[in-house]
N, C-alpha and C positions, 0 to 999 in steps of 0.2 A: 808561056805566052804572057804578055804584059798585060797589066787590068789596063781597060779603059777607065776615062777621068771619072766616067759616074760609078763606077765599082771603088775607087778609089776615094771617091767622094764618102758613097755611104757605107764605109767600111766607121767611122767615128758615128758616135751617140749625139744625137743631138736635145737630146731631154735638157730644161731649165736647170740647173743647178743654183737661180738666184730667184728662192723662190718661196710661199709660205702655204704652208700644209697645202705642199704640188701643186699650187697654182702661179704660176709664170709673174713675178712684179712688174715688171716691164708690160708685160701682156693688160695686167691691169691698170698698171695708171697709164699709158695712153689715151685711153678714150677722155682724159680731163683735156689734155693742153688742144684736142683735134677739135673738142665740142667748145672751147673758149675759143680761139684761133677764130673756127666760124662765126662765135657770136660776137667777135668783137667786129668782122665784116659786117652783119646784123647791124648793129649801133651805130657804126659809119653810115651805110644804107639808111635805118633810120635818123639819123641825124642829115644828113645830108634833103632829105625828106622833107621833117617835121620844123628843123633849126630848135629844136628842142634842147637844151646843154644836159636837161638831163640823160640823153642817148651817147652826148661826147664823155661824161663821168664813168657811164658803165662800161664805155670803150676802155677809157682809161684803165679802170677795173679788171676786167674782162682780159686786157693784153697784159697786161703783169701778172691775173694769174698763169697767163695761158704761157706764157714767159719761166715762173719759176716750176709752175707743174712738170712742162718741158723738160728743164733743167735736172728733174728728181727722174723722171723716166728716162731720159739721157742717159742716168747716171746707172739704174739696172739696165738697162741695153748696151753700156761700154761695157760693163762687166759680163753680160752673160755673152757677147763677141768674144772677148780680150779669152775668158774662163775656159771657155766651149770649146774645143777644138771642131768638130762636126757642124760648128755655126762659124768660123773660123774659117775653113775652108772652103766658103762658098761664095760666090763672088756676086750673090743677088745680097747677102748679107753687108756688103761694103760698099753695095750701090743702097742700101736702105739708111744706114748709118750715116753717109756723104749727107743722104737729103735729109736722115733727121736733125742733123749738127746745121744744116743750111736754115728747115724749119723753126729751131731754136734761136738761132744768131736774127730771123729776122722779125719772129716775137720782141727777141731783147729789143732791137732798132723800133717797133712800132710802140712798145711799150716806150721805150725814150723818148722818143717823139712826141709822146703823149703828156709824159713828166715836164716837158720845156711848159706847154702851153696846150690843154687838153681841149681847150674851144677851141683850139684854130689846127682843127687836122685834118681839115678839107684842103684839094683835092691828093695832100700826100701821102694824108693818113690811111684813106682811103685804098691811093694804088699800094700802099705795102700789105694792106687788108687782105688785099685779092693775089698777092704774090704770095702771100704768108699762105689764105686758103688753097693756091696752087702746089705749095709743098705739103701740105697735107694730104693734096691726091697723092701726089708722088712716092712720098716717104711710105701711105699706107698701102699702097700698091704693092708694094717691094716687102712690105710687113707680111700682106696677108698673101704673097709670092712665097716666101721664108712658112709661114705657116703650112698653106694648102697645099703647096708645091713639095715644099723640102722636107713638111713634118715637122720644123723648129719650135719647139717648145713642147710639142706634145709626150705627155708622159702614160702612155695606155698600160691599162691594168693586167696585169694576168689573171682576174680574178672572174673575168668576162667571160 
């Protein structure tokens, strides 16, 4: 008899392999570029608010790091896709990945935007604020999907 897809699925491991004393890098630098993203909508919001330049600075701030943070989590989440096979063959994994390469590319654009002329990001700065916090739902949706759903990264002990 033929496996079904989900026998076939979790027949591969999906333990971290890009990782430091077993805990998952990807899994850890996340929470930077998700908690910048947000606060650089924050800044916008209060800039938009206050006319304060100091809220358009930390914007500025705030989306370059939330831009190269990205960039460095990116880079353990291609490798543990690319490495994985058991995260490879899942296709909430390639819908996670789409949106965090989406998240990233529109950090890089708000952080630009910001580099031209960081007082004048109203009202565009702003909507790429709120598009950028919308892939943040999406990408960690799909994240903590892979996670709670599939078990992706989890390395449980036998010692339990």
């Amino acid at each position: 008899m033929a496996k079904t897809i989900i026998e076939e699925v979790s027949e591969y491991d999906t333990s971290s392999i890009v990782a430091l004393a077993g805990h998952p890098i990807h899994a850890m630098m996340v929470s930077f570029p998700i908690a910048l993203v947000i606060s650089t909508l924050g800044c916008d919001i209060f800039y938009w608010w206050s006319a304060d330049p100091f809220w358009a600075r930390a914007g500025l701030w705030a989306s370059g790091f939330a831009f190269w943070f990205g960039v460095a989590a990116s880079l353990a989440g291609t490798a543990e896709l690319l490495l994985v096979k058991g995260i490879r063959t899942r296709a909430a994994s390639w819908i996670h990945a789409t949106a965090g390469v989406m998240l990233v590319s529109v950090a890089g654009a708000n952080w630009g935007l910001r580099l031209v002329d960081h007082l004048n990001v109203l009202p565009v700065g702003l909507m790429v604020s709120v598009l950028g916090t919308v892939f943040v739902g999406i990408a960690g949706w799909h994240g903590g999907k892979l996670v709670f759903d599939h078990g992706v990264g989890l390395m449980v002990s036998t010692k339990d």
